[in-house]
NUDRENFI-888610 format. One line per field, with one value per residue (C-alpha): residue in three letters; x, y, z. Coordinates in steps of 0.1 Angstrom, whole numbers, plus 2048, in hexadecimal, padded with zeros to 3 digits. Layout:
residues N
resn <- ALA / ...
x <- X / ...
y <- Y / ...
z <- Z / ...
END
This chain:
residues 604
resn <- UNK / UNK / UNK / UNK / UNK / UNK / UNK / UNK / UNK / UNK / UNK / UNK / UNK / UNK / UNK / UNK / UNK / UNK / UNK / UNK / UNK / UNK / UNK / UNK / UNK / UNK / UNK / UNK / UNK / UNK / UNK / UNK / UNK / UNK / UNK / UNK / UNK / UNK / UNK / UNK / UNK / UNK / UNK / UNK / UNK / UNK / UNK / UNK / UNK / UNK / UNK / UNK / UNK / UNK / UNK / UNK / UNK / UNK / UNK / UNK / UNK / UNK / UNK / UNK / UNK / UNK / UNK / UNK / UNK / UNK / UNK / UNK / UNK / UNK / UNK / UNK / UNK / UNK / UNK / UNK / UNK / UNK / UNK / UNK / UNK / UNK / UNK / UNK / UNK / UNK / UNK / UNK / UNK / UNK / UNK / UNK / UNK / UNK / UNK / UNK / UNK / UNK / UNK / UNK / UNK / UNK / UNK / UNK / UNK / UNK / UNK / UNK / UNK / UNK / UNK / UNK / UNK / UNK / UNK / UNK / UNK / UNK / UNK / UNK / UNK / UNK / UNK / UNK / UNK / UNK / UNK / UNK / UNK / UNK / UNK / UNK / UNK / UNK / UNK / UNK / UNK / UNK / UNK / UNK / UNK / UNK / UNK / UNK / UNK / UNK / UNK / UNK / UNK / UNK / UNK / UNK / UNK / UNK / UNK / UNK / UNK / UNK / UNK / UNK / UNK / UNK / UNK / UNK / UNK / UNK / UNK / UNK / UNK / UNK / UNK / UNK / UNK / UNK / UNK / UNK / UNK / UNK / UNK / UNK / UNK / UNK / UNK / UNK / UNK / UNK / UNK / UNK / UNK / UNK / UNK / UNK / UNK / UNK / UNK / UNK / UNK / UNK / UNK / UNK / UNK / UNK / UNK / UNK / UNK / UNK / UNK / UNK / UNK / UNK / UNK / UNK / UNK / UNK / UNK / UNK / UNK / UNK / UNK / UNK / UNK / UNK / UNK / UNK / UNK / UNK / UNK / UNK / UNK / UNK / UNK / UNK / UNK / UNK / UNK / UNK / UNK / UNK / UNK / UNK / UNK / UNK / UNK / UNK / UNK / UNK / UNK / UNK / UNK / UNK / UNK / UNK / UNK / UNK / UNK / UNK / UNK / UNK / UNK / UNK / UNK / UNK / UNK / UNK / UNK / UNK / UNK / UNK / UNK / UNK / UNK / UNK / UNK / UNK / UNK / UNK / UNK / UNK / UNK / UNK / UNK / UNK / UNK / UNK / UNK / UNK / UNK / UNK / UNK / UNK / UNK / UNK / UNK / UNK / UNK / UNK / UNK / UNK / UNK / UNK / UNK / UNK / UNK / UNK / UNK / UNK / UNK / UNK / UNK / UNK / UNK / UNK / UNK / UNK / UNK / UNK / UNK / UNK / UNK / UNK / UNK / UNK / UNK / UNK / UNK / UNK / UNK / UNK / UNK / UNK / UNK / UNK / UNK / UNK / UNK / UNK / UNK / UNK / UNK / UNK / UNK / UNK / UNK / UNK / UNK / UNK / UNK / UNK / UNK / UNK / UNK / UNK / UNK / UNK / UNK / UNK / UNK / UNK / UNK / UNK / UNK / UNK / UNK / UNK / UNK / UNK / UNK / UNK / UNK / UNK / UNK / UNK / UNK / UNK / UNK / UNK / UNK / UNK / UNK / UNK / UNK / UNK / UNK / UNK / UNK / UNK / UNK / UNK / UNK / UNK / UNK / UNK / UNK / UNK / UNK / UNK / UNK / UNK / UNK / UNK / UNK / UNK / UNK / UNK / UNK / UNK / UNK / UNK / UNK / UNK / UNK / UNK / UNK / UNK / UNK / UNK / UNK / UNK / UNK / UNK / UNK / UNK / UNK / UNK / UNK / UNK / UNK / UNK / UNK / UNK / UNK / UNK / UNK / UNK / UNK / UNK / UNK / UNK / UNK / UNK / UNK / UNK / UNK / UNK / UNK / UNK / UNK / UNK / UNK / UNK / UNK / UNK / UNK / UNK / UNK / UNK / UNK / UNK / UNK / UNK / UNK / UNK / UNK / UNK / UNK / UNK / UNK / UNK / UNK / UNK / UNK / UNK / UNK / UNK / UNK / UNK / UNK / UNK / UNK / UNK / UNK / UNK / UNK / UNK / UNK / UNK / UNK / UNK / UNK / UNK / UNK / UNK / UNK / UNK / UNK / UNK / UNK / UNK / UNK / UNK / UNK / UNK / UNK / UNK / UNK / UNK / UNK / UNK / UNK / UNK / UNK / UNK / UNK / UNK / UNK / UNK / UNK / UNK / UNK / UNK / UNK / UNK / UNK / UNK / UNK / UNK / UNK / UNK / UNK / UNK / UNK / UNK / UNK / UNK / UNK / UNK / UNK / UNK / UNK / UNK / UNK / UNK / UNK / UNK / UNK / UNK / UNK / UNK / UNK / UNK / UNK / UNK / UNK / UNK / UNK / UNK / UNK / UNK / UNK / UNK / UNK / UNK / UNK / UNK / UNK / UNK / UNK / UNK / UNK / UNK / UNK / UNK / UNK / UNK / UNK / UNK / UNK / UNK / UNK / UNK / UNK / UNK / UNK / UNK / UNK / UNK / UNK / UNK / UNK / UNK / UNK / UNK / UNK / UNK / UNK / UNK / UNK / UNK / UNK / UNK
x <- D20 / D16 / D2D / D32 / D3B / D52 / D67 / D64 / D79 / D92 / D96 / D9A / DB6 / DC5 / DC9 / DD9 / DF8 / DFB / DFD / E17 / E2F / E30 / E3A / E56 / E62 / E5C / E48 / E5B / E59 / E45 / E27 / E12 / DF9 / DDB / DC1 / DB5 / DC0 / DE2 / DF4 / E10 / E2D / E46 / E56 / E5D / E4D / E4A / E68 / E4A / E2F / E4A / E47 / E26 / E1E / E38 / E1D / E13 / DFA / DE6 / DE3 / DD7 / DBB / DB0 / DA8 / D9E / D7D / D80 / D7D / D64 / D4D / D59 / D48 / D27 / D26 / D33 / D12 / CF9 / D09 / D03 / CE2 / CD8 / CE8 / CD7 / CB6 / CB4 / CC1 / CA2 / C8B / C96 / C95 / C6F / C63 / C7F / C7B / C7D / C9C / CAC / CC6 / CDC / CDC / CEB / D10 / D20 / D12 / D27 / D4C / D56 / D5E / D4A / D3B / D38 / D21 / D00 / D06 / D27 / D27 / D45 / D42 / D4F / D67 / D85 / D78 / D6A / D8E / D9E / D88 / D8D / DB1 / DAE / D96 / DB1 / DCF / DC1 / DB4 / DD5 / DE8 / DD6 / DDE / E04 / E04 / DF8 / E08 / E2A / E16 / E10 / E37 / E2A / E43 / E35 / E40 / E36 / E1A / E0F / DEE / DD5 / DC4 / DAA / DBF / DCA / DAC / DB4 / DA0 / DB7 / DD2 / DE9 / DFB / E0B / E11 / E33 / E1C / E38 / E32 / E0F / E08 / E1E / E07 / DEB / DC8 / DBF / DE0 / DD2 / DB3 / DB9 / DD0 / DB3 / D99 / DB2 / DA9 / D84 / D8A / D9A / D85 / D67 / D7C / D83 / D5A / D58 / D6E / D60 / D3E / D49 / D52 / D35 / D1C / D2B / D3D / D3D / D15 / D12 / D22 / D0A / CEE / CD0 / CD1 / CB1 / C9A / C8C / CAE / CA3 / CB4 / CA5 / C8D / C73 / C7A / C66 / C55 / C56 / C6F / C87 / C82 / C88 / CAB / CA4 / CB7 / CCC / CDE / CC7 / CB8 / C91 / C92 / C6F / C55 / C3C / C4C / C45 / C61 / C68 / C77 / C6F / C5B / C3F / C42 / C48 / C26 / C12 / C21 / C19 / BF3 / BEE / BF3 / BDE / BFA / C05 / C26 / C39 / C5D / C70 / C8F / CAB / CD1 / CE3 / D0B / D21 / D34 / D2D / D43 / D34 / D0B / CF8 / CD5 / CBF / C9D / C8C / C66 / C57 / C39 / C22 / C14 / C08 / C13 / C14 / C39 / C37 / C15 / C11 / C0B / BE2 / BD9 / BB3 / BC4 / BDC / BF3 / C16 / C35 / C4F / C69 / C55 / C3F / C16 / C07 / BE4 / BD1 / BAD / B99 / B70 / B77 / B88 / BB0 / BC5 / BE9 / BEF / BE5 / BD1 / BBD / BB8 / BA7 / B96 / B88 / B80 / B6E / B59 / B53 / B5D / B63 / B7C / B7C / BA1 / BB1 / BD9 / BF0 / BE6 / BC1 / BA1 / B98 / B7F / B91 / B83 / B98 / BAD / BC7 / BD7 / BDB / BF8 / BEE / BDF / BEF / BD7 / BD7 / BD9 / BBF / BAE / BB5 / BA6 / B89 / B80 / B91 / BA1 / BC7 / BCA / BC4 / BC9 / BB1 / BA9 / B9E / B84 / B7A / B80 / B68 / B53 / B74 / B78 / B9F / BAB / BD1 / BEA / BF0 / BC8 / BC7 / BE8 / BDA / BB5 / BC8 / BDD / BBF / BB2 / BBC / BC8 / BAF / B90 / B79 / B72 / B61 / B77 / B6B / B81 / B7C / B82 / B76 / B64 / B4A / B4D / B4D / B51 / B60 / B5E / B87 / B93 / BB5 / BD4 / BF1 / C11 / C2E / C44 / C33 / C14 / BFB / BDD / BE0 / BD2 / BEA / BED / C0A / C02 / C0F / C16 / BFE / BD9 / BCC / BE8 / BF8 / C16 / C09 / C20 / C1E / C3F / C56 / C72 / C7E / C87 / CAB / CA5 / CC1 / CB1 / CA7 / CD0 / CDA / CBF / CC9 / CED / CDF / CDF / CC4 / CB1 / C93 / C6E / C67 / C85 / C83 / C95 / C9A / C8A / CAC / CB7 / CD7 / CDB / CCD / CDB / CFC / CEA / CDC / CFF / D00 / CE0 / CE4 / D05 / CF3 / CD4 / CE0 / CF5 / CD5 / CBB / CA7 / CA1 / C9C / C8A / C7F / C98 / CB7 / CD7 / CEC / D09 / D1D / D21 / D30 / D32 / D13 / CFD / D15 / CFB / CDF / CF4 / D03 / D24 / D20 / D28 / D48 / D5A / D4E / D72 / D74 / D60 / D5A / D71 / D59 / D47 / D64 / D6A / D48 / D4C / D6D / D5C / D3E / D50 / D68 / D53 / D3A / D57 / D64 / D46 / D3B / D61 / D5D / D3D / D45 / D66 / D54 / D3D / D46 / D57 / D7D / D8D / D82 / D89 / D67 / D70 / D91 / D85 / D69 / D84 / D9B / D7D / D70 / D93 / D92 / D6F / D74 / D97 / D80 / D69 / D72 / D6F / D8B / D8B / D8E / D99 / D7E / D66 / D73 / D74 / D4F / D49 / D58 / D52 / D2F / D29 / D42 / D2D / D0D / D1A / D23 / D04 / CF5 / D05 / D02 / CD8 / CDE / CF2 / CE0 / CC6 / CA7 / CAF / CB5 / C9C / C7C / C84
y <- 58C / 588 / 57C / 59E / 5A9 / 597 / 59A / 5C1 / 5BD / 5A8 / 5C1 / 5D7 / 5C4 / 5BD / 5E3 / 5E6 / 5CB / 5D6 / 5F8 / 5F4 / 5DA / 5F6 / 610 / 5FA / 5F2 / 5CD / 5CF / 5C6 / 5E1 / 5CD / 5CB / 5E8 / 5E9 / 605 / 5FA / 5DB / 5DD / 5CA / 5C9 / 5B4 / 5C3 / 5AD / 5B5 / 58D / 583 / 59A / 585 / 569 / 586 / 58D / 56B / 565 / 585 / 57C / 576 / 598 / 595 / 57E / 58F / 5B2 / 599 / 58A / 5A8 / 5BC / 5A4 / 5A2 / 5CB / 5CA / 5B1 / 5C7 / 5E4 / 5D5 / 5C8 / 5EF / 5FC / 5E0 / 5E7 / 60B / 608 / 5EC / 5FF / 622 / 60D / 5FC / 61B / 632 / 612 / 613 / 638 / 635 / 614 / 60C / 5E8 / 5D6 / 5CB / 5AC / 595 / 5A2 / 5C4 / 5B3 / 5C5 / 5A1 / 595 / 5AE / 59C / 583 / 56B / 54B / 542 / 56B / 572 / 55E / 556 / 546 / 529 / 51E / 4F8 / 503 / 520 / 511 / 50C / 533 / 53D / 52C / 537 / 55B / 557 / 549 / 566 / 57F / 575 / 56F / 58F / 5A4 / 58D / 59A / 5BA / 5B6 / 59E / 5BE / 5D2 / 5C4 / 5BC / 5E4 / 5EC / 5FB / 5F3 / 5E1 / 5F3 / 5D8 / 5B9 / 5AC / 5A3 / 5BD / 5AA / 5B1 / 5A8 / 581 / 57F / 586 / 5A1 / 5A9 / 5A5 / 5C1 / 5CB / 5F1 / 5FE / 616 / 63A / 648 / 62F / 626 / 64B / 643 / 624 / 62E / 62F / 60E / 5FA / 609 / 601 / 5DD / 5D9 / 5E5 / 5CE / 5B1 / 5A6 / 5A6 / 591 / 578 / 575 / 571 / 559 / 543 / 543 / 534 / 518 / 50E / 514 / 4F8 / 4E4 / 4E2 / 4E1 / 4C6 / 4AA / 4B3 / 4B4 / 498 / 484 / 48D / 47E / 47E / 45F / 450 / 456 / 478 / 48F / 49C / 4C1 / 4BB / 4B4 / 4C9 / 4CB / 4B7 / 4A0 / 480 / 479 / 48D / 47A / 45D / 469 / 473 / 493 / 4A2 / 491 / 473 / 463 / 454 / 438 / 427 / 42B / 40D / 3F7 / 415 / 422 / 448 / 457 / 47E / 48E / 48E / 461 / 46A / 479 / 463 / 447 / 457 / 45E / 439 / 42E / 43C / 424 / 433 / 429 / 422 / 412 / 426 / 41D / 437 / 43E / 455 / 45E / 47A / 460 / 43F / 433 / 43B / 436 / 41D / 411 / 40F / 40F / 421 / 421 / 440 / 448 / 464 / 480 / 49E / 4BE / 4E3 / 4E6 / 50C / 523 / 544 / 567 / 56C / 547 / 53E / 52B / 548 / 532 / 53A / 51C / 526 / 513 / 4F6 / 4E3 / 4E1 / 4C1 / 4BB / 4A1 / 4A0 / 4AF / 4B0 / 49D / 481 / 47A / 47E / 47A / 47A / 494 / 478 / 472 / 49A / 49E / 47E / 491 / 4B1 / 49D / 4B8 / 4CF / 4F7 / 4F6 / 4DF / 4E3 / 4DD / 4D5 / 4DB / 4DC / 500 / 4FB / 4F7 / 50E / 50C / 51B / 515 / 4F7 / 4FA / 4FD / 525 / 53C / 557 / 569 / 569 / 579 / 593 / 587 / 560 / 54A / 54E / 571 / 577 / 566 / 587 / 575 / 588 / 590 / 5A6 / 58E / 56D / 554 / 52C / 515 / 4FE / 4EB / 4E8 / 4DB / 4D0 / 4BC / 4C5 / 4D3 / 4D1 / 4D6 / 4E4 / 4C0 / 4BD / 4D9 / 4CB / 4AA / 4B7 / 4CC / 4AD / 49F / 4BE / 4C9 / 4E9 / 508 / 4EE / 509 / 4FC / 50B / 516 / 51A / 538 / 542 / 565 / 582 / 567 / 559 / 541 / 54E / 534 / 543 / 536 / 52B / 525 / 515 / 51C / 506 / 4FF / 50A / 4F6 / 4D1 / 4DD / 4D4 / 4EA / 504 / 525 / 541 / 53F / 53F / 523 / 51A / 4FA / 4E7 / 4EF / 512 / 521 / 505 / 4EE / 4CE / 4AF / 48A / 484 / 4A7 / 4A7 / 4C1 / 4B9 / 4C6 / 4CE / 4B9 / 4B2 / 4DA / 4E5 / 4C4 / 4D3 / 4F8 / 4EF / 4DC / 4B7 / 49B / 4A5 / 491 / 499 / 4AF / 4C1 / 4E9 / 4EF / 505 / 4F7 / 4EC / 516 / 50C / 4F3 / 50E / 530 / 538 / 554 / 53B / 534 / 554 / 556 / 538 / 544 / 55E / 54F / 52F / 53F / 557 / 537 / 540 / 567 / 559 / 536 / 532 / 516 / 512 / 526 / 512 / 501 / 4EF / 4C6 / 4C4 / 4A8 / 4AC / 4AB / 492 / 474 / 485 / 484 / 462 / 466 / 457 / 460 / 467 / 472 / 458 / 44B / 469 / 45F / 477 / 491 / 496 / 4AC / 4BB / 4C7 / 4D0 / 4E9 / 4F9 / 4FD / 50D / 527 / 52D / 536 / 54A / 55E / 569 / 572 / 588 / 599 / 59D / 5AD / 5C2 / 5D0 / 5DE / 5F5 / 614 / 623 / 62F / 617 / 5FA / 5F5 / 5F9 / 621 / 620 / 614 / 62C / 646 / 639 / 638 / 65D / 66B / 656 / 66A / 689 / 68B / 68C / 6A3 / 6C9 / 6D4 / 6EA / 6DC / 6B7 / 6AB / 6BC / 6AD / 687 / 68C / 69F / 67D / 662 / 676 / 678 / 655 / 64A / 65A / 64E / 62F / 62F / 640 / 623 / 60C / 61D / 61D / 5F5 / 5EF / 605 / 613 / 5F9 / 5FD / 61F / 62D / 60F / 61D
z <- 76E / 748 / 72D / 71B / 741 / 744 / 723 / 72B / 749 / 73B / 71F / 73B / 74A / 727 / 723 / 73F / 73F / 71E / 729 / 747 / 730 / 719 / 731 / 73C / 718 / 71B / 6FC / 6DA / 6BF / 6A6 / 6C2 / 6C6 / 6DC / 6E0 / 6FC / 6F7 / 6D1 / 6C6 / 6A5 / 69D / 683 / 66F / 64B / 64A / 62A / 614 / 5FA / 5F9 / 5F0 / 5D5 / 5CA / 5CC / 5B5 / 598 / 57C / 582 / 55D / 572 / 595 / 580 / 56B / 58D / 5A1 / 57E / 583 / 5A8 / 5A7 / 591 / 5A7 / 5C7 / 5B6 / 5B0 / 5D5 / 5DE / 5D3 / 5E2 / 601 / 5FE / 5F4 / 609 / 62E / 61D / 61A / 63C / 64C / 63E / 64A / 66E / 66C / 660 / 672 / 68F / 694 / 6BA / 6C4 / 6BE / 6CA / 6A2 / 6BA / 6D9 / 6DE / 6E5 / 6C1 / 6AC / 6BD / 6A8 / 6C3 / 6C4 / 6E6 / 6EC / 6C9 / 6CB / 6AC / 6AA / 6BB / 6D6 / 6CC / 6A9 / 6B5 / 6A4 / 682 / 682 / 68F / 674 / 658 / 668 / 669 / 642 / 63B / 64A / 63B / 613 / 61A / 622 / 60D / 5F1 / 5F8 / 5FC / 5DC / 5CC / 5D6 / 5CA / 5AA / 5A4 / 5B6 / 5D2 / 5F0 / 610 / 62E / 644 / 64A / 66E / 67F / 691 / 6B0 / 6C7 / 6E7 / 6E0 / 6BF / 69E / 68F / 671 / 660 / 64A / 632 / 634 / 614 / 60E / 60E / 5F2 / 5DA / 5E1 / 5D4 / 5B6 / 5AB / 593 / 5A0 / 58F / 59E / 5BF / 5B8 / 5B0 / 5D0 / 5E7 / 5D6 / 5D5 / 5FC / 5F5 / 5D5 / 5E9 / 603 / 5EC / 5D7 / 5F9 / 601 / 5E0 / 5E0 / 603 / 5F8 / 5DB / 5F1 / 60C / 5F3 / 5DC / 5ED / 611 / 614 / 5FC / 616 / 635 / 637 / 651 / 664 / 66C / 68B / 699 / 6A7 / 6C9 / 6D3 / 6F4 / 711 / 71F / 744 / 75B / 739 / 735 / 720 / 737 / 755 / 73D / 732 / 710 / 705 / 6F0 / 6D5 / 6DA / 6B9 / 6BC / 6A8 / 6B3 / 6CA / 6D7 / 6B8 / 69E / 68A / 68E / 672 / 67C / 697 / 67C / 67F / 6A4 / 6A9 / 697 / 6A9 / 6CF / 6C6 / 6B6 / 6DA / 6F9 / 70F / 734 / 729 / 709 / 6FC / 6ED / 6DC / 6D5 / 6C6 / 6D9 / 6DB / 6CB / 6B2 / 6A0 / 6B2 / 6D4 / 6C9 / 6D3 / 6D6 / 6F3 / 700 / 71B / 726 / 728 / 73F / 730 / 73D / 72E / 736 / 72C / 721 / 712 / 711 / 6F8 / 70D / 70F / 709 / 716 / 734 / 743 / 744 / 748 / 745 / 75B / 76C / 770 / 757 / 75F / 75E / 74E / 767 / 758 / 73C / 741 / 75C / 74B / 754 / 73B / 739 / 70E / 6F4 / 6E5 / 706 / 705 / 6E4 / 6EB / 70A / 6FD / 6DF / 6C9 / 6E3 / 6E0 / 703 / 71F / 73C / 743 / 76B / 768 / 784 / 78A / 78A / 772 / 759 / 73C / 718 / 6F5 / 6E5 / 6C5 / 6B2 / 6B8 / 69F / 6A9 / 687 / 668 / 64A / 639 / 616 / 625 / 61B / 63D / 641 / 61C / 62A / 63F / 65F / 67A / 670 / 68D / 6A7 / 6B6 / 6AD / 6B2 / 697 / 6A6 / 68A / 65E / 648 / 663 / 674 / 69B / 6A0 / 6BB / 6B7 / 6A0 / 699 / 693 / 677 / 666 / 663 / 658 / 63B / 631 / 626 / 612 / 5F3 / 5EE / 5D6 / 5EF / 5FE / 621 / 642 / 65C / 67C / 694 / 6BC / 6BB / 6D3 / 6EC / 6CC / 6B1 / 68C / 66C / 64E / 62B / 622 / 600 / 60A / 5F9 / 5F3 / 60E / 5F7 / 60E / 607 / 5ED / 609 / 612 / 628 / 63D / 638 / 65F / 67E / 698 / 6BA / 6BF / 6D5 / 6DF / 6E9 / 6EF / 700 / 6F7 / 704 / 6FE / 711 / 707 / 708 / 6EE / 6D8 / 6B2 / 6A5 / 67E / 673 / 651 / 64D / 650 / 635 / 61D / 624 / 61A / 5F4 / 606 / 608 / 62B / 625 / 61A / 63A / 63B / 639 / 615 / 5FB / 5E4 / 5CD / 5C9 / 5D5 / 5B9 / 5A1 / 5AB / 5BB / 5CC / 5DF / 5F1 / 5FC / 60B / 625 / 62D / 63A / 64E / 65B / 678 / 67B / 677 / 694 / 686 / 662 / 662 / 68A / 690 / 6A1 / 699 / 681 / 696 / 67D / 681 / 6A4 / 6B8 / 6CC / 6AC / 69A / 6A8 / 692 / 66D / 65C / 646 / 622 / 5FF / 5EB / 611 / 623 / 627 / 643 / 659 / 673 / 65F / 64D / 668 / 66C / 649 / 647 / 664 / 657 / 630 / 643 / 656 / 63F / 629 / 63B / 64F / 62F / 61B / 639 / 635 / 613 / 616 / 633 / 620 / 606 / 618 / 606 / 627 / 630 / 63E / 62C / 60D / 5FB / 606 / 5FC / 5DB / 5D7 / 5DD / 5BD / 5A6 / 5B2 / 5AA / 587 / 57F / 58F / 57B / 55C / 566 / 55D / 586 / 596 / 5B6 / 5B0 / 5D2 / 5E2 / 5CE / 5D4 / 5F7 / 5FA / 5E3 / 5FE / 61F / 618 / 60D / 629 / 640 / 632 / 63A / 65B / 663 / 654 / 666 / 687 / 683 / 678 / 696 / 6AC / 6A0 / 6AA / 6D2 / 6D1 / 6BF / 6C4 / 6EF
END
């Protein structure tokens, strides 16, 4: 039985306890429940809201500028759901894992994206989210003397999807439309007001005090490689192997192909805290095997449960990558005898794709197509490792020969390379696969956990081969915005792991220093919380003011509808403003529906 399976049947059995102790009046009268939704009714309070909204001149200037910015984020919302609506419509794309049911709960461990390890940090920025939110409402509310009937919470069985504040209807149609206007932007102003201090925060001292400690971070083994059935795993640190220092799995490579050895030392920092690491060393004995293949690859090869092995190339046993491309030498061809037999497959480094207006695709290339690079500039490749290192030594705007397997022939094309705008090396304009041919081969079997990629995403020092952002964060606020919104969507956006946060089982991989170092471990900790906090409430900000009825971008579209129309010489002006916020409303949710929806239902 699947997750989403399960939380359906205990919805099911919510509903119905909830059901039978309200038939036998055992519920209290603030608690209402309706199927597996709950909300929670109290008029305790509202003398602090009264309190809290005394310098009334403030409150009005605060969510004057708050409506304002609420506006402006109305309409990109309308015209960015209208836009992606009318593309799926056009060009339905395949279903992903956004379009998964389970992934629009906002309950970590259920939503692939919201990870159980940090479920009560995202709790508790939801729960901060959810109160600033209504608590700008009622704070508004008493600032434009509207009453407040009552306040509670509105849950999703036990979760908290919401909190409220229920305005007296009498003198909430009293209020002018700008008093109601600022009340109903007032939660959204909060919220976005909340992402920014945390924002502040993560970017400036927290980050500043996380660094990337030294040594390659492993994510994991490769069942049935080498450096599983030595022990190495997750949250390991590689610190050196055969007395070279390893700094990143680039360091890491170049230390395994200086040695052809059967075995090697290698010395590693593992544990969840500081307190708990400590060094060891373990001897690894090599062998190469096929940890992952591409569909189609010249081999037919297929990884499934279990590893294949690589015993001999040409007839020559090999048990490293090194030994393999010393085998193959610079022949096209290898005859290659794996676990599952002996084939003979042109050897190279894979090419998935090549973009059309790419260096190699501008070269007349196939862009259509997968290829394999067999040689540059008259250098035999035979890896993705091989081409990487052959354009190291290249300049970029050099006009080399590039030699492609395509269609069963060889072809060379004339390449004027361009230039990596990650690192300002040279390169193809081409998607690889990781190994040779279409095969992942590795004599060692671990997988690298992009510690230094997330400290750069968040404006910290991740090292030179960390995937950054070039400074933007430093030099546009934009910039916030933008990894609050990939990180927990990494592996859609930048092909790595979903962001996690700094939990415990990656804590082995980062080093606290800087102006919080007096934390220690907190730091992580605080880390997580600003995170969350402040992606939680930019995504309810942002979601609020879809111009929609209920939330409050609709109810604020209505306000200023009635404040036009009212100018306009028309008859009828209430059937104009609602002809105005139906149709938009339901633009929307159409919209929304084809988001949510739309690329499984309509791609089938």
């Amino acid at each position: 039985m699947n997750t989403l399976l399960w939380v359906l049947v205990g919805l099911l059995a919510y509903s119905l306890v909830a059901l039978l102790l309200r038939r036998r009046g055992l519920l209290p009268s603030s608690v209402r429940i309706q199927g597996p939704f709950t909300t929670v009714h109290t008029k305790r309070g509202r003398d602090f809201i009264d309190w809290v909204a005394t310098p009334k001149r403030f409150w009005r200037a605060w969510t004057n500028f708050g409506l304002g910015t609420a506006i402006v984020i109305m309409v990109g919302m309308f015209l960015f759901l209208l836009v992606q609506g009318i593309l799926i419509l056009q060009n339905p794309p395949a279903p992903s894992a956004v379009n998964q049911p389970q992934n629009f709960l906002v309950i970590p461990g259920v939503n692939d994206f919201l990870p159980l390890s940090v479920a009560p940090e995202i709790i508790f920025g939801l729960l901060v989210g959810l109160v600033v939110h209504e608590g700008g409402h009622g704070i508004l509310c008493r600032v434009e003397d509207i009453e407040i009937e009552s306040m509670g919470l509105f849950l999703f069985t036990i979760l908290p999807l919401g909190a409220f504040v229920e305005p007296d209807e009498e003198s909430q149609r009293k209020a002018d439309r700008g008093g109601k206007s600022r009340m109903f932007a007032a939660g959204v102003t909060n919220n976005f007001a909340v992402t920014i201090v945390a924002f502040a925060l993560l970017f400036g001292p927290v980050i500043g005090s996380i660094a990337v400690a030294p040594g390659m971070a492993v994510a994991g083994s490769y069942d049935g490689s080498p450096a599983a059935a030595a022990g190495i795993g997750q949250g390991d640190r590689i610190t050196a192997v055969a007395g070279a220092p390893v700094d990143n799995e680039t360091t890491l490579q170049s230390a395994l192909r200086s040695t052809d050895a059967a075995q090697v030392e290698v010395e590693l920092d593992g544990g969840e805290s500081a307190a708990d690491r400590e060094t060891r060393t373990v001897t690894v004995q090599r062998s190469l095997i096929v940890a992952g293949s591409v569909a189609g690859n010249p081999a037919n090869l297929s990884v499934s449960d279990q590893p294949i092995t690589v015993t001999q190339v040409n007839g020559t046993p090999v048990y490293t990558q090194r030994g393999f491309s010393e085998a193959v030498g610079d022949d096209r061809f290898a005859s290659v005898t794996t676990s599952r037999g002996t084939v003979t497959i042109p050897v190279g480094a894979y090419v998935t794709g090549a973009t059309a207006d790419g260096p190699l695709g501008s070269a007349g290339a196939p862009t259509g197509e997968s290829v394999i690079v067999t040689a540059i500039d008259g250098e035999r490749v035979t890896s993705s490792s091989d081409l990487d290192r052959v354009l190291d030594g290249i300049d970029p705007g050099t006009t080399v020969p590039v030699e492609l397997h395509a269609d069963g022939g060889f072809e060379t094309y004339q390449v004027t390379l361009g230039e990596n705008p990650r690192d300002g090396g040279a390169f193809l304009g081409v998607n690889l696969f990781p190994g040779s041919s279409g095969l992942l081969l590795t004599d060692f079997g671990v997988q690298s956990y992009p510690a230094g990629t997330y400290v750069a995403l968040l404006g910290g020092d991740g090292g030179p081969d960390a995937l950054g952002i070039s400074g933007a964060i430093a030099d546009s606020p934009l910039s916030a915005v933008y990894v609050a919104l990939i990180l927990p969507l990494a592996s859609l956006v930048l092909g790595i792991p979903n962001f996690p946060g700094f939990t415990s089982n990656v804590a082995n991989f980062y080093a606290v220093t800087g102006p919080l170092a007096f934390l220690g471990s907190g730091v992580f900790l605080l880390a997580n919380v600003c995170f969350w906090m402040a992606w939680i409430n930019l995504q309810l900000g942002m979601f609020n003011c879809i111009p929609g009825y209920p939330l409050d971008g609709g109810r604020i579209l209505r306000t200023s509808a009635e404040a036009v129309v009212s100018r306009l010489p028309v008859s009828q002006p209430y059937t104009v403003v609602r002809t105005i916020t139906t149709g938009v409303g339901v633009t929307m949710l159409l919209s929304l529906l084809l988001l949510v929806f739309g690329p499984t239902v309509l791609s089938g």
